[in-house]
C-alpha positions, 0 to 999 in steps of 0.5 A: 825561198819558194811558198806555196799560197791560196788567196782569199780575194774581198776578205773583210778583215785581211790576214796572212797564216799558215795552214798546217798544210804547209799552204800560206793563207793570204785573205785581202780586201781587194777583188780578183780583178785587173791584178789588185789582189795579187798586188795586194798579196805580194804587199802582204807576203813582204809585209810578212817576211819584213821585206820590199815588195820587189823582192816578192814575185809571182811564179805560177797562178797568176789567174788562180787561187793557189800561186806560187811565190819566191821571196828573195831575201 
């Protein structure tokens, strides 16, 4: 399954909701930099669908705020 993500990078309190947009919302405490947030939004994503980490990867928008994600289940 394909989503659709925007990251919201040092969020105080971290959080995973869909908008009505269709558009995941994915707030974590990590900066935007050397890759920990993304890190931290794929842990998130997994979290979420209750699966392991390696079956949640980055498609597109590895630099940007919106990603696109494949979870495997």
């Amino acid at each position: 399954m394909k989503i659709q993500i925007r990251v919201k990078p040092n969020s105080k309190k971290p959080s995973v909701t869909k908008g009505e947009d269709g558009v995941w919302v994915i707030a974590v405490k990590e900066p935007a930099i050397e890759g920990k947030a993304n890190d931290a939004v794929v842990r998130a994503v997994a979290e979420e669908f209750g699966l392991a980490p390696s079956k949640v990867k980055i498609l597109k928008g590895e630099k940007s705020k919106l990603k696109l994600l494949e979870v495997y289940d």
